[in-house]
PDB file of N, CA, C and O in Angstrom, chain B, residues numbered from 101:
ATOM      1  N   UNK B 101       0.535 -14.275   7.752  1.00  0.00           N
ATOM      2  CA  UNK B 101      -0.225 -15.515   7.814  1.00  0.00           C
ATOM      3  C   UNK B 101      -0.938 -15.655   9.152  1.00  0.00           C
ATOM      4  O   UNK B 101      -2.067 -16.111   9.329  1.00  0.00           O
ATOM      5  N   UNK B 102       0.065 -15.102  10.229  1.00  0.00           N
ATOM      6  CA  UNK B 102      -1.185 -15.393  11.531  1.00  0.00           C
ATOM      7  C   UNK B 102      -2.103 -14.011  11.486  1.00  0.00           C
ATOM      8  O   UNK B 102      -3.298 -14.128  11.757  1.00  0.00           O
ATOM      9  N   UNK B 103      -1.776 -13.211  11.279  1.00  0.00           N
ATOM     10  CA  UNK B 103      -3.083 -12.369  10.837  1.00  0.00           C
ATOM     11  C   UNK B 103      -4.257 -12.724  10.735  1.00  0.00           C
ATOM     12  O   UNK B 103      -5.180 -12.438  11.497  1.00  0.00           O
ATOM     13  N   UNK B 104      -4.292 -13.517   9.570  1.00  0.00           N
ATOM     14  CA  UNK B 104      -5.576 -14.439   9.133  1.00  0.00           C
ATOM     15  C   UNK B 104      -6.179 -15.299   9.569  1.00  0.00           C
ATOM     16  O   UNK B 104      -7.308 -15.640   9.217  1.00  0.00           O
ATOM     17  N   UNK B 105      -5.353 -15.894  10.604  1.00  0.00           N
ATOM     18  CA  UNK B 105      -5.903 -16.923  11.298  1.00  0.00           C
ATOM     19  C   UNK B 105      -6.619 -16.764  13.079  1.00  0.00           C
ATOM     20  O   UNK B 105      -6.802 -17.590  13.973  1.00  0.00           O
ATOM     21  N   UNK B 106      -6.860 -15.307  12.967  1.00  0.00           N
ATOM     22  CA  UNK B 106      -7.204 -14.607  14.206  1.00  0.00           C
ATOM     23  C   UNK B 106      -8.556 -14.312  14.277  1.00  0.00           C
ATOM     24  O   UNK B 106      -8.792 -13.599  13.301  1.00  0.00           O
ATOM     25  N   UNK B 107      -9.521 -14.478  14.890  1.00  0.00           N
ATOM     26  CA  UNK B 107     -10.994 -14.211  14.854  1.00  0.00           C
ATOM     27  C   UNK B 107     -11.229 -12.845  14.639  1.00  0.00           C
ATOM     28  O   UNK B 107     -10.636 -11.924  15.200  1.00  0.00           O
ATOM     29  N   UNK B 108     -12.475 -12.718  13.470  1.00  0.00           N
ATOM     30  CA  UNK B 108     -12.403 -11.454  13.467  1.00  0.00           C
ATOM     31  C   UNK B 108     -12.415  -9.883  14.382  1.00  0.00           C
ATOM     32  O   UNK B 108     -12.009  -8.757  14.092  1.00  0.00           O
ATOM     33  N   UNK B 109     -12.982 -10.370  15.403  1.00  0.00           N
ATOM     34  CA  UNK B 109     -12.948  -9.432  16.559  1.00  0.00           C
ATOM     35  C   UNK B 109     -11.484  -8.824  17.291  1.00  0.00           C
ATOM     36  O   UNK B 109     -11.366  -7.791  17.950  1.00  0.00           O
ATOM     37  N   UNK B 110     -10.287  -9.968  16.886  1.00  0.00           N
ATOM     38  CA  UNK B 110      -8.912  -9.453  17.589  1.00  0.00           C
ATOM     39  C   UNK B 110      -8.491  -9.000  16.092  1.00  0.00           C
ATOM     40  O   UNK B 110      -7.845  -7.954  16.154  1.00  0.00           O
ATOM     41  N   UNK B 111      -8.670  -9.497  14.678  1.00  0.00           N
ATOM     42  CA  UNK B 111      -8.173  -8.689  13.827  1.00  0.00           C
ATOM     43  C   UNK B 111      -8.775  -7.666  13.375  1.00  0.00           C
ATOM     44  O   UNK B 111      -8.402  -7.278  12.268  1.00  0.00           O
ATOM     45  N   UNK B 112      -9.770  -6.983  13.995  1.00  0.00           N
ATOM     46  CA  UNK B 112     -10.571  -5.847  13.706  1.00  0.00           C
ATOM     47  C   UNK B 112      -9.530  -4.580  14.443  1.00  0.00           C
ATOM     48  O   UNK B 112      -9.334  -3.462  13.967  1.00  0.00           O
ATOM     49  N   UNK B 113      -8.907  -5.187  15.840  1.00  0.00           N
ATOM     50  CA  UNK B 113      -7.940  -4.242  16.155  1.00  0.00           C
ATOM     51  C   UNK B 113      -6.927  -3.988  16.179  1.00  0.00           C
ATOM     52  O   UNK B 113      -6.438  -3.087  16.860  1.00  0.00           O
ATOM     53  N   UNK B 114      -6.334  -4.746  15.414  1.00  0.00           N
ATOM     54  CA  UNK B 114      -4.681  -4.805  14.840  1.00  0.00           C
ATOM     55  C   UNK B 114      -4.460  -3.986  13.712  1.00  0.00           C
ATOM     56  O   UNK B 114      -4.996  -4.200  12.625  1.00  0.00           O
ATOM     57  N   UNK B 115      -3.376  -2.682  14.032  1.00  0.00           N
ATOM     58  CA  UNK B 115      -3.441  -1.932  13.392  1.00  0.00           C
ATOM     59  C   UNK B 115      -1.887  -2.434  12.472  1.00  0.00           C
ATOM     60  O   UNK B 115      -1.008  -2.734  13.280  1.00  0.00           O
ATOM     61  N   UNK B 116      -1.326  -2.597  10.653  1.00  0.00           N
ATOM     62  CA  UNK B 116      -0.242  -2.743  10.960  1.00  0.00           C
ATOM     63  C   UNK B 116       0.849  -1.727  10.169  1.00  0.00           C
ATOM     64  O   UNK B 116       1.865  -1.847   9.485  1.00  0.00           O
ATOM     65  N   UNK B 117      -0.128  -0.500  10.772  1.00  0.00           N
ATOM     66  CA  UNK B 117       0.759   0.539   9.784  1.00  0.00           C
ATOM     67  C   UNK B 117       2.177   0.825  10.961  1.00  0.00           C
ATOM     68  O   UNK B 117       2.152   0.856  12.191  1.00  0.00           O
ATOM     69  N   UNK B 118       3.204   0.984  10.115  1.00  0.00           N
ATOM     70  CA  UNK B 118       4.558   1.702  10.374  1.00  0.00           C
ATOM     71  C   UNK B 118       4.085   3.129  11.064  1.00  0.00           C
ATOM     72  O   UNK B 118       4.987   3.955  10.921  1.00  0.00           O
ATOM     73  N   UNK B 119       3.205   3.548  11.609  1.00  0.00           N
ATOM     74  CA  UNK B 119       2.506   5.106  11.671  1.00  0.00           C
ATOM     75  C   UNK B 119       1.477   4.874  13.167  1.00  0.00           C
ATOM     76  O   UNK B 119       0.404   5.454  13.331  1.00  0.00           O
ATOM     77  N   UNK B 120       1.817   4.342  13.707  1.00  0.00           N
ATOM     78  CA  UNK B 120       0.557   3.872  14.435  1.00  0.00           C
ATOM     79  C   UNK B 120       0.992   4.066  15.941  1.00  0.00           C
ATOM     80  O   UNK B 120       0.538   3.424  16.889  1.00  0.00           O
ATOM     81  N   UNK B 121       2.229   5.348  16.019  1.00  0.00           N
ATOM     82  CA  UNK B 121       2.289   5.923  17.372  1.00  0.00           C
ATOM     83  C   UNK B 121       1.255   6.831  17.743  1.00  0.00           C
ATOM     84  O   UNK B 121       1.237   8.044  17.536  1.00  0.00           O
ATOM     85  N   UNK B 122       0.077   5.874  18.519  1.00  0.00           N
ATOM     86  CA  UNK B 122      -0.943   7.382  18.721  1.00  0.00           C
ATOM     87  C   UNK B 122      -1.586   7.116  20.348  1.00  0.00           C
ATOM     88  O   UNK B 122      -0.699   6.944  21.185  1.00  0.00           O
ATOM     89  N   UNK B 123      -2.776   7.073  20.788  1.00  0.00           N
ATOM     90  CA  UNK B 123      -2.841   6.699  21.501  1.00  0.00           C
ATOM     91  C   UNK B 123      -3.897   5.648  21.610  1.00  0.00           C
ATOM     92  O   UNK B 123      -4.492   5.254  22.613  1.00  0.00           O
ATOM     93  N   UNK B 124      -4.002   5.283  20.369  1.00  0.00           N
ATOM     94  CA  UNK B 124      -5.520   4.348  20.382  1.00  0.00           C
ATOM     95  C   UNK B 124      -5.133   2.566  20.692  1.00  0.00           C
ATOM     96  O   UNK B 124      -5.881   1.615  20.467  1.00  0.00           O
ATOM     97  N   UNK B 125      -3.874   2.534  21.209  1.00  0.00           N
ATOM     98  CA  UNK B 125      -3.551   0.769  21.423  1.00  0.00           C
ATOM     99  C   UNK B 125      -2.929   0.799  22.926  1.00  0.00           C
ATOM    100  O   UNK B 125      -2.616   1.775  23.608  1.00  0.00           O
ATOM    101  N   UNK B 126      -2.853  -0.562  23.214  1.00  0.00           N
ATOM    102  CA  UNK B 126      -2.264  -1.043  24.547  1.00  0.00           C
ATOM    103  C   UNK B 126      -0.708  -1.809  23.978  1.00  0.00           C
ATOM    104  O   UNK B 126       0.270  -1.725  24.721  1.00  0.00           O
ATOM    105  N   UNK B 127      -0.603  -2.450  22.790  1.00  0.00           N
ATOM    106  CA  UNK B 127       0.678  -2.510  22.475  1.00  0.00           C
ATOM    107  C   UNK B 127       1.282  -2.497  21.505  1.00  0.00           C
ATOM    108  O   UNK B 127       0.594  -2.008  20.609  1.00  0.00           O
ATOM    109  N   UNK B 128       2.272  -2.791  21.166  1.00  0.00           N
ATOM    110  CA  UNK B 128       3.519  -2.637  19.992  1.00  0.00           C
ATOM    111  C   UNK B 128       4.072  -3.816  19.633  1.00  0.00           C
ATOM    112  O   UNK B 128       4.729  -4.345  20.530  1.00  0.00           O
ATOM    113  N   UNK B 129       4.018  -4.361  18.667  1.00  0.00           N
ATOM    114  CA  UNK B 129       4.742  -5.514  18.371  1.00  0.00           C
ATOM    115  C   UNK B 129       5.973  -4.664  17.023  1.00  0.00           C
ATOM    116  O   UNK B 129       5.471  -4.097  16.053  1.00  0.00           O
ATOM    117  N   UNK B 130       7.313  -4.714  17.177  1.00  0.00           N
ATOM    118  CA  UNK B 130       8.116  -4.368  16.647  1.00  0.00           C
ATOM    119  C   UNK B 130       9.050  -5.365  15.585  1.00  0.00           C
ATOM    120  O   UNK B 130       9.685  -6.223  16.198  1.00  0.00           O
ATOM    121  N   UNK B 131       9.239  -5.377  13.992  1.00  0.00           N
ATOM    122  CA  UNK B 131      10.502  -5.919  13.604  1.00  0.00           C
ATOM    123  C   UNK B 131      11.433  -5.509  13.180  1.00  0.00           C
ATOM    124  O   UNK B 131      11.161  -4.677  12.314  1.00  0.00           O
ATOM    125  N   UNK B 132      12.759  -5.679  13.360  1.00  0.00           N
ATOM    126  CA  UNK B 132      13.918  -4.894  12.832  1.00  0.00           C
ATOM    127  C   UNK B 132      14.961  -4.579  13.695  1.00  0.00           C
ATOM    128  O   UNK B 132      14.875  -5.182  14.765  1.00  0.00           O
ATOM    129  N   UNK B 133      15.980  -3.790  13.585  1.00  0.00           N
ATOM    130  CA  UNK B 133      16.991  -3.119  14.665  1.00  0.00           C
ATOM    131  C   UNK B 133      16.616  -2.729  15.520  1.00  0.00           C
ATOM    132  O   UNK B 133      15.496  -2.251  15.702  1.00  0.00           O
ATOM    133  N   UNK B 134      17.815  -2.893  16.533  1.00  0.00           N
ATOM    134  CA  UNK B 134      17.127  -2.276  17.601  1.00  0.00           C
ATOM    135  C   UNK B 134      17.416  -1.055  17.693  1.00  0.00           C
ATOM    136  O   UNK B 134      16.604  -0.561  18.475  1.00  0.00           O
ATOM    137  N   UNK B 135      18.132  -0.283  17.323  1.00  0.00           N
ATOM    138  CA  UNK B 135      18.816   1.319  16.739  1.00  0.00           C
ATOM    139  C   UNK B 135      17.054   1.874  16.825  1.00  0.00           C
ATOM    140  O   UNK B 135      16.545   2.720  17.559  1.00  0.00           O
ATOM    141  N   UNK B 136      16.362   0.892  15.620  1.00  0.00           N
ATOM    142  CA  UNK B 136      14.747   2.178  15.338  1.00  0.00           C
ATOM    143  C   UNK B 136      13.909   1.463  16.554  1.00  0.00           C
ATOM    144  O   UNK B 136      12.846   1.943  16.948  1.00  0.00           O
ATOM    145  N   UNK B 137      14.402   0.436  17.037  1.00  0.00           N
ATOM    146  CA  UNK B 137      13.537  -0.327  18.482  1.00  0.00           C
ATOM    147  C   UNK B 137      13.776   0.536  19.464  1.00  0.00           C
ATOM    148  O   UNK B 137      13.039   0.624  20.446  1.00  0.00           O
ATOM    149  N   UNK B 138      14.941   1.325  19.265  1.00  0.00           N
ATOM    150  CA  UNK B 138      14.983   2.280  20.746  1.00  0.00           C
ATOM    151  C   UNK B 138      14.460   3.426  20.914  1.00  0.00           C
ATOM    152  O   UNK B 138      14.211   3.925  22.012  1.00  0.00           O
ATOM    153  N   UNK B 139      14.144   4.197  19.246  1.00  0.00           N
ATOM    154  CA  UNK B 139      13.405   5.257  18.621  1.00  0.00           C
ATOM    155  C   UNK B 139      11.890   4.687  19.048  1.00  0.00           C
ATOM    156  O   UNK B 139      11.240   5.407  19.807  1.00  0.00           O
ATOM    157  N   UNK B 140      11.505   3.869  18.754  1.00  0.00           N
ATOM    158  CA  UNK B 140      10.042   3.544  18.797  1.00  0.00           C
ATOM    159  C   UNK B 140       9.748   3.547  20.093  1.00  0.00           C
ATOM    160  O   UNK B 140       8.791   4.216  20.484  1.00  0.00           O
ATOM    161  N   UNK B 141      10.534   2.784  20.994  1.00  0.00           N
ATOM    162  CA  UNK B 141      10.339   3.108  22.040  1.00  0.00           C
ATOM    163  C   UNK B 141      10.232   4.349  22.992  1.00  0.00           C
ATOM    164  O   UNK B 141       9.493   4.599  23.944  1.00  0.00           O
ATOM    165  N   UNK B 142      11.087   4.922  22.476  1.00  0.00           N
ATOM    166  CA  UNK B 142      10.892   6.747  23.227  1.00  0.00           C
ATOM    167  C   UNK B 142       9.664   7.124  22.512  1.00  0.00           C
ATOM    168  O   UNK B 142       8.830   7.509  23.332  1.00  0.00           O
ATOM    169  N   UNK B 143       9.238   7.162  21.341  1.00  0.00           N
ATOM    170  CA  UNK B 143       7.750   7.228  20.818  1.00  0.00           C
ATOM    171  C   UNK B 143       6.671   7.006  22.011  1.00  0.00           C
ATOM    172  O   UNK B 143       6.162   7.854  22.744  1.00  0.00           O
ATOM    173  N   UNK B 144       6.515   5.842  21.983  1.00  0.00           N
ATOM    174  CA  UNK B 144       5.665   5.007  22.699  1.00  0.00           C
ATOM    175  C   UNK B 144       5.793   5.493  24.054  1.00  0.00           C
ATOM    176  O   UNK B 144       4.701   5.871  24.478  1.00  0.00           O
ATOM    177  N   UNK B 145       6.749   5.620  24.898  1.00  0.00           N
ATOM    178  CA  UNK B 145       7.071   6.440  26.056  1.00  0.00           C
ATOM    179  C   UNK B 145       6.063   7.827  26.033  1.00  0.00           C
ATOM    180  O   UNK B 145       5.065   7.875  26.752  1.00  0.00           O
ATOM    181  N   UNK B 146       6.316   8.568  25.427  1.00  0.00           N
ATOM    182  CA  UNK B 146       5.746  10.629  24.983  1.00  0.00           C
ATOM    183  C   UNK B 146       4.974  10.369  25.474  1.00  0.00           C
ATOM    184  O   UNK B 146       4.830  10.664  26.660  1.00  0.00           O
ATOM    185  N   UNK B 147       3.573   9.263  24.353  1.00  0.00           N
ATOM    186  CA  UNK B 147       2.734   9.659  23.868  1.00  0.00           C
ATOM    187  C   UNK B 147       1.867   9.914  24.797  1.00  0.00           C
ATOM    188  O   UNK B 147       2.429  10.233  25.845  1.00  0.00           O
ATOM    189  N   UNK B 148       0.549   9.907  24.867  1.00  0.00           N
ATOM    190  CA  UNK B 148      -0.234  10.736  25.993  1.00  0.00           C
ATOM    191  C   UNK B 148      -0.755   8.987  26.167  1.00  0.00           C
ATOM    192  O   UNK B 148      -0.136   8.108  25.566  1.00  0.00           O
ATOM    193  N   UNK B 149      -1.710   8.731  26.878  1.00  0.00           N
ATOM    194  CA  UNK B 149      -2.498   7.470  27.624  1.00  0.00           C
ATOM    195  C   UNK B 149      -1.980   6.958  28.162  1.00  0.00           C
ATOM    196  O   UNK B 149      -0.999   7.458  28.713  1.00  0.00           O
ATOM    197  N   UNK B 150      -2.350   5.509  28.354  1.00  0.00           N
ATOM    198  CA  UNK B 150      -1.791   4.833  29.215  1.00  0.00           C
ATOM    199  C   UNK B 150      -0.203   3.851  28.585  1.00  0.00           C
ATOM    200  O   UNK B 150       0.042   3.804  27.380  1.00  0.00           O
ATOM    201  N   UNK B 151       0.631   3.212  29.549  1.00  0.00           N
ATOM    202  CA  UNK B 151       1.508   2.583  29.603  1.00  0.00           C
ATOM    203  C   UNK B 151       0.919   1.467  28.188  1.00  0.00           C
ATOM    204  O   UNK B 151      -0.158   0.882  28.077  1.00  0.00           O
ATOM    205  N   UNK B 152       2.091   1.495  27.272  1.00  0.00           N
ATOM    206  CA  UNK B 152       2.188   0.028  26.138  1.00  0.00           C
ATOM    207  C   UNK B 152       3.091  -0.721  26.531  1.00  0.00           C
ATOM    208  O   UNK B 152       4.164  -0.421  27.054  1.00  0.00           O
ATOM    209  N   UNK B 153       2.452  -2.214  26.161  1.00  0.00           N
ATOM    210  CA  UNK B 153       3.698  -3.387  25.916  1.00  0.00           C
ATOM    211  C   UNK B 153       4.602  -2.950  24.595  1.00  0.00           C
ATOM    212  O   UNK B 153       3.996  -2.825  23.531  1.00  0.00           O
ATOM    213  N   UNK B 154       6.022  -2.716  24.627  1.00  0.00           N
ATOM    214  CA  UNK B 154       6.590  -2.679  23.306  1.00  0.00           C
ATOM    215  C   UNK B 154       7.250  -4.608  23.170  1.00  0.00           C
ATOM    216  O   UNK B 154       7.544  -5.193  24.212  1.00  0.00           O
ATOM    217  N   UNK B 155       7.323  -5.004  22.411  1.00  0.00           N
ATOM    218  CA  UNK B 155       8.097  -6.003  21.855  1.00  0.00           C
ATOM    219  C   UNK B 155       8.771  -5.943  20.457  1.00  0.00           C
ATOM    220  O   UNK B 155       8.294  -5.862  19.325  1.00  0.00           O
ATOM    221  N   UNK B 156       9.972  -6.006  20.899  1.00  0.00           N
ATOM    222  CA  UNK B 156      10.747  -6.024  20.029  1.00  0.00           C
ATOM    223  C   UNK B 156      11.505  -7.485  19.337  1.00  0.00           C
ATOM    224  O   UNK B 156      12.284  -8.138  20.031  1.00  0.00           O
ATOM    225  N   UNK B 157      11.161  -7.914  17.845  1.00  0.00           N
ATOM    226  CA  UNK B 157      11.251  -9.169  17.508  1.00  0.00           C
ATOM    227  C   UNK B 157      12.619  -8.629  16.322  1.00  0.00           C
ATOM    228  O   UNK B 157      12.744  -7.427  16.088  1.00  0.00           O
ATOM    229  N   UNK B 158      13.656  -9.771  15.595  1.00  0.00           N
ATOM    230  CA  UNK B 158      14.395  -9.413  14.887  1.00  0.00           C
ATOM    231  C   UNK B 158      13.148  -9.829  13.097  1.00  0.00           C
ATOM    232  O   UNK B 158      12.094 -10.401  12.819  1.00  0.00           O
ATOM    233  N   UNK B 159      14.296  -9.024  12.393  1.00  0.00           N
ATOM    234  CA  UNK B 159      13.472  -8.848  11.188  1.00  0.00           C
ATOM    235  C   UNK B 159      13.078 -10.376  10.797  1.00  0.00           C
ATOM    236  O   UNK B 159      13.968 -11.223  10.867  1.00  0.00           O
ATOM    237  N   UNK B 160      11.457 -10.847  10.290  1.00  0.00           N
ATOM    238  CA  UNK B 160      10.872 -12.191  10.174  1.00  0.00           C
ATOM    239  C   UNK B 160      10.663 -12.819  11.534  1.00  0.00           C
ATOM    240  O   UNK B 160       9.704 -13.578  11.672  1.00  0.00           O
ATOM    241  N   UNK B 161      11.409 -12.593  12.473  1.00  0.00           N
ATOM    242  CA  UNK B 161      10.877 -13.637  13.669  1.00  0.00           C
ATOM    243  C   UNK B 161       9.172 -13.862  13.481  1.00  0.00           C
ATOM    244  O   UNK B 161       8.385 -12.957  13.204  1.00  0.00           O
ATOM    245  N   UNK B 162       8.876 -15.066  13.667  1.00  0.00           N
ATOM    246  CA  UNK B 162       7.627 -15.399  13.680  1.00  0.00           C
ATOM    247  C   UNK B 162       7.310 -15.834  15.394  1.00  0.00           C
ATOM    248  O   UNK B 162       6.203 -15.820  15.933  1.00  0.00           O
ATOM    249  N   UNK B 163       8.488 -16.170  15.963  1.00  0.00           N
ATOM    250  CA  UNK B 163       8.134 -16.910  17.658  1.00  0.00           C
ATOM    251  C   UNK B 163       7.109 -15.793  18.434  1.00  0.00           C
ATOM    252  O   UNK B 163       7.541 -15.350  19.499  1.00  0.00           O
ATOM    253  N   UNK B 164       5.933 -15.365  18.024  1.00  0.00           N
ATOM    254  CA  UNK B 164       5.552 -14.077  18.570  1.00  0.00           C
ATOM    255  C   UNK B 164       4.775 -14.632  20.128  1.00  0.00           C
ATOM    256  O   UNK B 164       3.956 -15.540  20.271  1.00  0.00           O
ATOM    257  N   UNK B 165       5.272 -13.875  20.988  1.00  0.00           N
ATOM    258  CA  UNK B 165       4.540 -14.261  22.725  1.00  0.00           C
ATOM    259  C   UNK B 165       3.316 -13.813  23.100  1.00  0.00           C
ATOM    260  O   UNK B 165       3.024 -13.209  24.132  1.00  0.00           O
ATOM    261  N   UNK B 166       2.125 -14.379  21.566  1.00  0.00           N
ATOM    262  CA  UNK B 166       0.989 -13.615  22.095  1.00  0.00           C
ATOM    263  C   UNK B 166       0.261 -13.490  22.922  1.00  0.00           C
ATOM    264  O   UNK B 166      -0.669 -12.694  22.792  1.00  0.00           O
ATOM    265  N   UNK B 167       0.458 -14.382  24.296  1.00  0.00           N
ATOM    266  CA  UNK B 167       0.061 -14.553  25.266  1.00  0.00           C
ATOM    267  C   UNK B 167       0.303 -13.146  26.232  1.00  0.00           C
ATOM    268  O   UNK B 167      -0.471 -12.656  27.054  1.00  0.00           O
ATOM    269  N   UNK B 168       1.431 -12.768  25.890  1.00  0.00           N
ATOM    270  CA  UNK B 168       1.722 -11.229  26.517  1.00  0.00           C
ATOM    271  C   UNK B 168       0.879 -10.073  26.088  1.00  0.00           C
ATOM    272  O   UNK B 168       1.222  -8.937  26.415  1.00  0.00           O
ATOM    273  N   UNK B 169      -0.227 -10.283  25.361  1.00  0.00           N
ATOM    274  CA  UNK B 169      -0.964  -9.299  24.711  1.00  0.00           C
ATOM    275  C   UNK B 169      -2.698  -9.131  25.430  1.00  0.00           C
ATOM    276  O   UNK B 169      -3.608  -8.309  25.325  1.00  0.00           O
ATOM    277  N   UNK B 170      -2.422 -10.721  26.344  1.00  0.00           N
ATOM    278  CA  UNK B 170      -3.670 -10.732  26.874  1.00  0.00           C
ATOM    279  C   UNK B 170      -4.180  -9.932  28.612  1.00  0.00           C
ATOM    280  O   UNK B 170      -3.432  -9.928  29.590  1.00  0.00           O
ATOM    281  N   UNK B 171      -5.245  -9.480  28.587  1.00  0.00           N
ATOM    282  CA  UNK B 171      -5.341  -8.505  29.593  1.00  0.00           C
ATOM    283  C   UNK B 171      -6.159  -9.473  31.014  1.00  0.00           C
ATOM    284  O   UNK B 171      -7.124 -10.209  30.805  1.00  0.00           O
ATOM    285  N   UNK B 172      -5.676  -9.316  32.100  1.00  0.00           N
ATOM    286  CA  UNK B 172      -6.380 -10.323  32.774  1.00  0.00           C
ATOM    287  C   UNK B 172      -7.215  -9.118  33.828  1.00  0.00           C
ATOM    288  O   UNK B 172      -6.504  -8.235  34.308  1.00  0.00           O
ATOM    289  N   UNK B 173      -8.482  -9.120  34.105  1.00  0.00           N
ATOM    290  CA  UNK B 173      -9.151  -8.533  35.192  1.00  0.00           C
ATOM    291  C   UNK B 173      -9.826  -9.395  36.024  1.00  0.00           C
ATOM    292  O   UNK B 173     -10.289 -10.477  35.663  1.00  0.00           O
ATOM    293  N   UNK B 174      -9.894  -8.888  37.237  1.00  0.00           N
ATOM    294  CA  UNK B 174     -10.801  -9.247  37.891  1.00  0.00           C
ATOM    295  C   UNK B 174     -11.701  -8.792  38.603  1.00  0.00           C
ATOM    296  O   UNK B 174     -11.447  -7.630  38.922  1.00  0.00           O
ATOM    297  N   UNK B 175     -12.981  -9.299  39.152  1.00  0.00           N
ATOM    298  CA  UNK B 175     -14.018  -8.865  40.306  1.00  0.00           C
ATOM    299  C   UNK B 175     -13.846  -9.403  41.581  1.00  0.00           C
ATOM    300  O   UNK B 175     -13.547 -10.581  41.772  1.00  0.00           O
ATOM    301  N   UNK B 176     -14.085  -8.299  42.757  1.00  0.00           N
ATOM    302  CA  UNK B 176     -14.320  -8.792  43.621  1.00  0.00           C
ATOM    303  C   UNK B 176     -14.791  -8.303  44.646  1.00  0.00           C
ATOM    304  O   UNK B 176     -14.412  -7.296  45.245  1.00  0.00           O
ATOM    305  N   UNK B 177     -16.050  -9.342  45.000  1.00  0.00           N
ATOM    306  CA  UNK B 177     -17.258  -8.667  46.151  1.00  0.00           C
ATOM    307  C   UNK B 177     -17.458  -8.596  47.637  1.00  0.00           C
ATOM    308  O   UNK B 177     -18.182  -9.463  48.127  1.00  0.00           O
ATOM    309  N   UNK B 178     -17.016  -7.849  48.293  1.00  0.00           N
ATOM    310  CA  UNK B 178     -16.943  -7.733  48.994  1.00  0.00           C
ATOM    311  C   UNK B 178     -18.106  -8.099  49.790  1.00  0.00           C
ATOM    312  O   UNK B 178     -19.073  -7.526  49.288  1.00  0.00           O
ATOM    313  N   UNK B 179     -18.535  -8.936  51.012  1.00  0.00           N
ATOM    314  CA  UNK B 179     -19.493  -9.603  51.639  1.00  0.00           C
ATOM    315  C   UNK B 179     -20.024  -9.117  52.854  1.00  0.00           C
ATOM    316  O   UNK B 179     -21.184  -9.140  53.265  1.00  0.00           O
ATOM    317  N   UNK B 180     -18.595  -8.505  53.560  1.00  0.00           N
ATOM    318  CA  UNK B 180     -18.242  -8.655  54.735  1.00  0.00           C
ATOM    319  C   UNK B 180     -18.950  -7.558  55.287  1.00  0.00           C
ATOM    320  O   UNK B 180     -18.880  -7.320  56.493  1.00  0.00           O
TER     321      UNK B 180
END
């Protein structure tokens, strides 16, 4: 359900296959044990690119911290 309610531009990159250890994301949202949460995680560890957020939620949790998904940059110009 929150899927759907996401502008199309952030659900254009939400991938939600079970298969999706590769290197084309910045994170992991996980449900289930943590037994395959610790497997996924050494996954996610290997793989080649850069560092992922993993989160690990129990099976149905909906409380998701999507605020942890957001990337903050900044500029700055030097004058001096």
């Amino acid at each position: 359900q929150l899927l759907a309610t996401l502008p199309d531009a952030v659900r254009n990159c939400i991938d939600l296959s079970a298969e999706a250890v590769n290197d084309r994301y910045d994170a992991v949202i996980y449900h289930g044990d943590t037994d395959q949460l610790t497997a996924l995680c050494q996954q996610v560890a290997e793989r080649s690119g850069p560092i992922a957020i993993v989160q690990g939620y129990d099976q149905g949790e909906t409380n998701i911290a999507l605020e942890r998904f957001l990337f903050e940059r900044s500029i700055s110009v030097n004058t001096a």
